[in-house]
C-alpha positions in Angstrom: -138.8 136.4 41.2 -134.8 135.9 41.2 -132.8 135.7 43.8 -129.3 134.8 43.0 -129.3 130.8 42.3 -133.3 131.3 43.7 -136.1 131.6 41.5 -139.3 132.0 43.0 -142.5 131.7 41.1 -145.7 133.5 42.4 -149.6 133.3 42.1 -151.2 136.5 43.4 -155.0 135.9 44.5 -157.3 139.1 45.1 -160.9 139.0 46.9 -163.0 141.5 47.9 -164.3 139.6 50.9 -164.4 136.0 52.0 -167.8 134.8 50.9 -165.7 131.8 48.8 -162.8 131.8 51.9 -159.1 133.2 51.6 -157.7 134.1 49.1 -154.4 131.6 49.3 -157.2 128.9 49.4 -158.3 129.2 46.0 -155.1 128.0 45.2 -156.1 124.6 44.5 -154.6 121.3 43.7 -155.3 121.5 40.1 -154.5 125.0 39.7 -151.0 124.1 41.3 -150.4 121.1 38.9 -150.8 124.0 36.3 -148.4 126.4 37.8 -146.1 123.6 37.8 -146.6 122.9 34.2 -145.9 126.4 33.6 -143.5 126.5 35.5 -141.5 123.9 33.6 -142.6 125.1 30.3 -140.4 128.2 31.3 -137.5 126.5 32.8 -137.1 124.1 29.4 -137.9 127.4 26.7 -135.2 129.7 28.7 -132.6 126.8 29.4 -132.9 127.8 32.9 -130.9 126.0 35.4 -131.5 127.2 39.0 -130.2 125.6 42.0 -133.4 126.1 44.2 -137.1 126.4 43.0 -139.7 127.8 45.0 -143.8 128.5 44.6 -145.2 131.0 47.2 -148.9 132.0 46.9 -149.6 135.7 48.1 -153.5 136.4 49.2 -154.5 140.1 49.1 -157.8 140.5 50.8 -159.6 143.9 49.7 -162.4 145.1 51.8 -164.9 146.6 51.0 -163.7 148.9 54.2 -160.7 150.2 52.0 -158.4 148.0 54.1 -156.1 145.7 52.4 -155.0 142.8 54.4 -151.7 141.0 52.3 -150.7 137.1 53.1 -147.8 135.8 51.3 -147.0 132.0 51.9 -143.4 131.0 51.1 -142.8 127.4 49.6 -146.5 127.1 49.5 -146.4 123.9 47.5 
């Protein structure tokens, strides 16, 4: 996501219930290193040059209900 010199990169997390905990907590350290790798893969192919970078986790909880409960975390890591 872009937001003038902003760009925000996002990991979106589903579950259907919370037998394995929130969603935004299976964001773990190692998956975050990767993220970042990605991240700076994409920076580096595009040239990109940004003034502010930003990684924000969103957590959608589905239940099995048919409610959907949404948690988005800015500047997660």
């Amino acid at each position: 996501m872009r937001r003038g010199a902003l760009l925000v990169f996002v990991e979106v997390k589903l579950r259907r219930g919370l037998g394995f905990g929130e969603p935004v907590e299976s964001v773990t350290a190692r998956k975050r290193r990767k993220i970042r790798r990605v991240a700076e893969h994409y920076l580096v192919r595009e040239g990109a040059e940004f003034e502010e970078l930003r990684f924000d986790v969103v957590g959608v909880l589905a239940g099995r209900d048919g409610r959907i409960r949404v948690r988005h975390v800015e500047g997660a890591f």
